[in-house]
C-alpha positions in Angstrom: 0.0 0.0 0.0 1.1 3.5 -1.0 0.8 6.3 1.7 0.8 9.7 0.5 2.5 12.2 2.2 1.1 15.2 4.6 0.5 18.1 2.5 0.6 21.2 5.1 -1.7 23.5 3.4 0.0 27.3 3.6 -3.0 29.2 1.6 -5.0 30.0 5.3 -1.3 31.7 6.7 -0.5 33.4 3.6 -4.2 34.8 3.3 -4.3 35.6 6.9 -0.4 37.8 6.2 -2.0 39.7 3.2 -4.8 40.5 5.4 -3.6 41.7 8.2 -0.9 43.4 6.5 -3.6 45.0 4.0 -5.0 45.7 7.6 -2.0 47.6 9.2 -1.4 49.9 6.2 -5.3 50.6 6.2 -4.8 51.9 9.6 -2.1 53.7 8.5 -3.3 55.7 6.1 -6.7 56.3 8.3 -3.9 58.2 10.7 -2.5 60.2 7.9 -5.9 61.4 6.7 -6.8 62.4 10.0 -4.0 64.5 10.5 -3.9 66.0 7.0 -8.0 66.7 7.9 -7.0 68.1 11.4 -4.3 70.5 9.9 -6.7 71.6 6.7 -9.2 72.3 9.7 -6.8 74.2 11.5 -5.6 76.4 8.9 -9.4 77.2 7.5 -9.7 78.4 11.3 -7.2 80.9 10.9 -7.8 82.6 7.8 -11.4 82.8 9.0 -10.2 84.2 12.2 -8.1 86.3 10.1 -10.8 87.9 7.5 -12.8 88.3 10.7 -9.9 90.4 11.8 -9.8 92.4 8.5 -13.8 93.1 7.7 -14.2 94.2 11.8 -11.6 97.2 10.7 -13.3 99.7 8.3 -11.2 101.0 5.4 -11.9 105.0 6.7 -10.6 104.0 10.3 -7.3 103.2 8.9 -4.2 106.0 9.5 -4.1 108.9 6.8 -0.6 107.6 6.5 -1.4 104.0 5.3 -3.2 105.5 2.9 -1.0 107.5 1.3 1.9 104.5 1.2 -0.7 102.5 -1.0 -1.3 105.2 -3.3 2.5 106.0 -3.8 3.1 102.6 -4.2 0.2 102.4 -7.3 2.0 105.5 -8.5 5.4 103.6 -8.4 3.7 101.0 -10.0 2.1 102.6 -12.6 5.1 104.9 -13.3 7.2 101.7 -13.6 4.5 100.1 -16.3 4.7 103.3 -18.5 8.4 103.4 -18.2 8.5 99.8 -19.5 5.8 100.5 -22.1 3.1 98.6 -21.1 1.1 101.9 -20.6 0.8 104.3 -22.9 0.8 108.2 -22.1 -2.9 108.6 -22.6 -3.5 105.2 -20.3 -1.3 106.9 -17.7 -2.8 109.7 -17.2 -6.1 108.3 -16.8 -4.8 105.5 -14.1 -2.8 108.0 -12.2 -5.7 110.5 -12.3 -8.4 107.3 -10.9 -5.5 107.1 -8.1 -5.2 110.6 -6.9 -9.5 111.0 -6.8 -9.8 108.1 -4.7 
């Protein structure tokens, strides 16, 4: 009589190990999607906190002298575009006259 040898069946360990393993990195990434949704969360806080900040100040309560920094800084600006060409004389005028009425 011929007696066939044990046969140790390794499909149930191997399926287990890709399971668990498929388990681990699941976990994993759960983690790293919580933290990436915690810091989005945080960050969405402060720039509301921030344009809460900015719409509570009205532009007329601002110093004289912060205004007049911006528009010498649109005239620099603008006097740098015509110098360059990108503005003509005509468009110049118009744009530095819009800065000086407001």
């Amino acid at each position: 009589m011929f007696m066939r040898p044990t046969v140790v069946r390794r499909r149930p360990l191997l399926r287990a190990a890709a399971v668990g393993g498929t388990f681990a990195a699941g976990r994993a990434m759960g983690r790293r999607a919580g933290e990436q949704q915690y810091a989005e969360d945080e960050q969405n806080e402060r720039l509301a906190d921030l344009e809460a900040g900015q719409a509570s100040q009205p532009a007329a309560a601002q110093a004289p002298g912060d205004q007049e920094t911006s528009v010498m800084e649109q005239l620099s600006q603008l006097a740098a575009m015509h110098d360059q060409g990108a503005l003509s004389d005509a468009e110049f005028a118009a744009a530095k006259a819009k800065v000086l009425g407001s």
